[in-house]
Residue, then its C-alpha position, 0 to 999 in steps of 0.5 A: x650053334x645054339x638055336x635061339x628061344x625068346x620067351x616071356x617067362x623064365x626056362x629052366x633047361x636040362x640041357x643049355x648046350x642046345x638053346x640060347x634062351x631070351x626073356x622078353x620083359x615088358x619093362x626095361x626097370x632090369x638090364x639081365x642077360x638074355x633079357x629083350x624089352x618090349x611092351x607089347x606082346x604082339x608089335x612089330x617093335x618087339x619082331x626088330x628087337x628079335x632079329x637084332x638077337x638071334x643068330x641061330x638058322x630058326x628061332x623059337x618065339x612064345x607068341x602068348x603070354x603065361x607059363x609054358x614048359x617043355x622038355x628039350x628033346x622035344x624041342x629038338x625033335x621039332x627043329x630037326x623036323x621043320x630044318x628037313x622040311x625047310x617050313x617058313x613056320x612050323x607049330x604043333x599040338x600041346x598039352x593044356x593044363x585047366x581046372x587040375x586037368x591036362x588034356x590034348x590040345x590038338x590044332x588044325x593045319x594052315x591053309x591058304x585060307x586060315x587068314x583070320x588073325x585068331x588061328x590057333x598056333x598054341x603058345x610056341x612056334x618055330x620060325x625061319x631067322x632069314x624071313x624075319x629080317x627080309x621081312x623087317x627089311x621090307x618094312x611098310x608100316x610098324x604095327x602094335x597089335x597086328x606085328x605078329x599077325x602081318x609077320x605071319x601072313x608074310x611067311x605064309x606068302x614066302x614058305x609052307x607054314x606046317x603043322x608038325x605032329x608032336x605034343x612038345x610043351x605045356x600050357x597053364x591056361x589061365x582064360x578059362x571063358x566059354x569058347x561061346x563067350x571067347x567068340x566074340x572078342x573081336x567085336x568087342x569095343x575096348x579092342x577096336x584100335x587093335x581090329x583096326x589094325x589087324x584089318x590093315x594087315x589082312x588087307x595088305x595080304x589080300x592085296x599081296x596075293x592078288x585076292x582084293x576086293x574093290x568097289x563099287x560092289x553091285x545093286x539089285x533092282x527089287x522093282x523088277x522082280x514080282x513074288x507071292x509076298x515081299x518078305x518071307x521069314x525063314x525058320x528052320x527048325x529040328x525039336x525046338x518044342x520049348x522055343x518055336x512057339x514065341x518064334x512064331x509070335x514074334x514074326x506073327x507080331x510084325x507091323x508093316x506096310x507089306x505082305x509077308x509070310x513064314x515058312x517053317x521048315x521042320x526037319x522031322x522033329x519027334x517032340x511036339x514041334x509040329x504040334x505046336x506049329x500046327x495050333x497056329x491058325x494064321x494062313x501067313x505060316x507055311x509049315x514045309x516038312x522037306x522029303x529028304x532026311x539027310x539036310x542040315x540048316x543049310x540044306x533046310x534054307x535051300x528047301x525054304x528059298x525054293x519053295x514057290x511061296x517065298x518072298x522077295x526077300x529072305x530073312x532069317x529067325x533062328x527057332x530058338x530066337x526072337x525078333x526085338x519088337x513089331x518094327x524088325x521086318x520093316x526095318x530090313x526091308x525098308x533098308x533093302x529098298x534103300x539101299x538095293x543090295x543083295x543082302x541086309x544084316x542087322x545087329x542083335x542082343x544077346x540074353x538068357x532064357x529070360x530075355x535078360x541080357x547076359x554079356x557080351x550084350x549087343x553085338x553090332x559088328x561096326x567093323x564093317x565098312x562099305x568099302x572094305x567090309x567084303x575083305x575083311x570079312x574073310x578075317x573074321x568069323x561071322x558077319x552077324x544077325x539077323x541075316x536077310x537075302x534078296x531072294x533071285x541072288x540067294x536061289x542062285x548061290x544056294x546053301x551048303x547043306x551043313x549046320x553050321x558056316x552055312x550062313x557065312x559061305x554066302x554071306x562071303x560070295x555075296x560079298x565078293x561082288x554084291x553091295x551088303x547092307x547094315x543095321x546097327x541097332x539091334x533088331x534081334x534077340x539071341x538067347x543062349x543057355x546052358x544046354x545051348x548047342x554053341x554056349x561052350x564047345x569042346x576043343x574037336x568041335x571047335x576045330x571042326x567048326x574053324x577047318x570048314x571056315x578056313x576051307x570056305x576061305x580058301x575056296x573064296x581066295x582062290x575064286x578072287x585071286x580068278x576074278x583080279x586076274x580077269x580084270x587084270x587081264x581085261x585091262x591089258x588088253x584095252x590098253 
């Protein structure tokens, strides 16, 4: 039997006596053979008009647009693989064509944590044909944005979703952004009905595997606690001669009703950082030179979060950034108060080195929501800047000692029990520029950076999944 492949452009084939191969089109103006319509690439709708084709045990499904090619035996490879293993899902490496150059475009492997709606699959995936029509079978809800993205979770609750180790096709990139500016897609307004569903999806696997958050979430009572100050702004820094002094002004700006300080924590710089934060005489700048050698940024907030003169509450400035104007501690602390959560997050602006601000601009991360912000937040990337913490809450989770996600390790643990507040309105400056450490990372960098945040993921699915089946079983036992 041939093994069916649905495509969205044209395939010639060495070789036809293996494949069956489908165009999807995004219009019905032509009635070919072989050809199936749907208008959006990623809908449910397009899954139904799939399974009504098939016929083969797995399938190939083109899952992005644009021109891909392959050679048949690899295909062929690839299938004998995945029908051994008996995956749900398999994918695999590819090559990349951009700018006249083809390089390796390896991916990373599925885990239980890899739930963001953005996991690099590449171009082509091979899928189990009697998942998807159990899948269609059970239908809840019909999705135009989100039908490839809930499909997937599903086969990752029904079988292995496996990464099999061949480069079997090509793909023409044509979205040749900076990974610095792709990162941001999600947060984009014009893409707000297709969050909304892909949040839908997420929560419904959250739900499905037992790893849902519900509120009420706690409060914190900031009464209670006596500090030496009420705020502390936290900078680590490592070289930042060109940047740390304007950081340094514009915390030393701040106006409130409260005592603050600054603790910069310079992990050994070798430029003229610690020449610069020496020349300024204000007895608010705590400037701590850690004993280890060994911390990143995590490592250097936990060294700044213990030490004896931070505040109640800890508020991130990143060395290289600024606060907006005279009013963003204020605001933060005024919003802890109010709220009497365990951790605030404001909305920041990005510029360039002038303070001119550069796309996407603003960044407010609106898909929060009180209820289900803390589920979601394990489907996206980051959750936004600056970041404040109440300061007991912080020293008991602690920072990964990394330097990078250190900040959405406790970010998801504080969410998984803890009330987060927001801020909408930007409060803060982030620069970015060309020699900037994440304007434009290569591909290994970024799968480094995307397989520590599935393993957080993971490691915090799997602590709900605990915390669900407590009260599960508390309830059943009052019952």
């Amino acid at each position: 039997m041939k093994t069916d492949i649905f495509l969205y452009n044209k395939h010639l084939f060495n070789d036809n006596t293996h494949f069956n191969s489908w165009v999807i089109s995004p219009d019905n103006s032509t009635d070919e053979v072989g050809q199936i319509f749907s208008p959006s690439t990623e809908s449910t709708d397009l899954l139904i008009e799939i399974a009504n084709k098939v016929t083969s045990d797995y399938f190939f499904l083109q899952v992005k647009t644009g021109n891909i090619s392959f050679d048949d035996a690899n295909l062929i490879e690839w299938l004998t693989t995945t029908r051994e293993l008996g995956s749900a899902l398999s994918y695999c490496h590819y090559w990349q064509h951009a700018n006249d150059e083809v390089t390796r475009h390896n991916v990373i492997e599925y885990t239980e944590g890899s739930i963001r709606d953005d996991f690099n699959v590449g171009a082509l995936v091979l899928i189990k044909t009697s998942l998807l029509h159990e899948y269609i079978k059970n239908l809840q809800e019909k999705y135009l944005y989100a039908g490839w993205y809930s499909f997937r979770l599903f086969l990752s609750r029904k079988g292995s979703i496996e990464l099999v180790n061949n480069y079997a096709y090509s793909t023409y990139e044509t979205d040749l952004r900076a990974s610095g500016v792709k990162q941001f897609d999600y947060v984009n307004p014009n893409n707000r009905d297709r969050q909304i569903e892909m949040e839908k999806a997420a929560t419904h696997h959250l739900q499905e595997i037992g790893a849902l958050v519900k509120p009420p979430f706690k409060e914190v009572n900031p009464d209670q606690e006596i500090f030496p100050a009420e705020a502390s702004v936290i900078i680590p820094v490592l070289n930042r001669e060109k940047t740390i002094a304007d950081a340094i002004k514009s915390v030393l700006a701040q106006q409130t009703d409260f005592i603050f300080n600054l603790i910069i924590v310079n992990n050994h710089s070798t430029d003229d950082t610690p020449k610069i934060i020496d020349s300024f005489n204000d007895r608010r700048i705590i400037h701590h030179v850690p004993q280890r050698t060994d911390l990143g940024i995590g490592g250097c907030w936990n060294e700044a979060i213990n030490h004896e003169a931070c505040g109640k509450f800890a508020i991130q400035l990143d060395s290289d950034d600024l606060y907006l104007d005279e009013t963003t501690l204020q605001k933060i602390v005024d919003e802890f108060r109010r709220q009497r959560c365990a951790m605030v997050i404001g909305s920041y602006r990005m510029v360039n080195f002038n303070l001119e601000e550069i796309p996407p601009g603003v960044i407010d991360h609106r898909e929060w929501s009180d209820n289900n912000g803390p589920n979601n937040a394990l489907r996206i990337n980051g959750l936004g800047a600056p970041r404040a913490f109440f300061t007991p809450i912080i020293r008991q989770l602690q920072f990964p000692n990394v330097s990078y996600g250190e900040d959405y390790a406790v970010a998801i643990a504080i969410s998984r029990q803890w009330k987060i507040g927001r801020i909408y309105e930007p409060i803060y400056l982030c620069r970015r520029w060309d020699n900037n450490t994440d304007s434009n990372l290569s591909i290994e960098k970024i799968n480094q950076h995307n397989r520590y945040k599935d393993k957080l993921r993971t490691s915090e699915i799997r602590i709900r999944k605990t915390m669900s089946s407590k009260i599960v079983n508390k309830k059943s036992t009052t019952c």
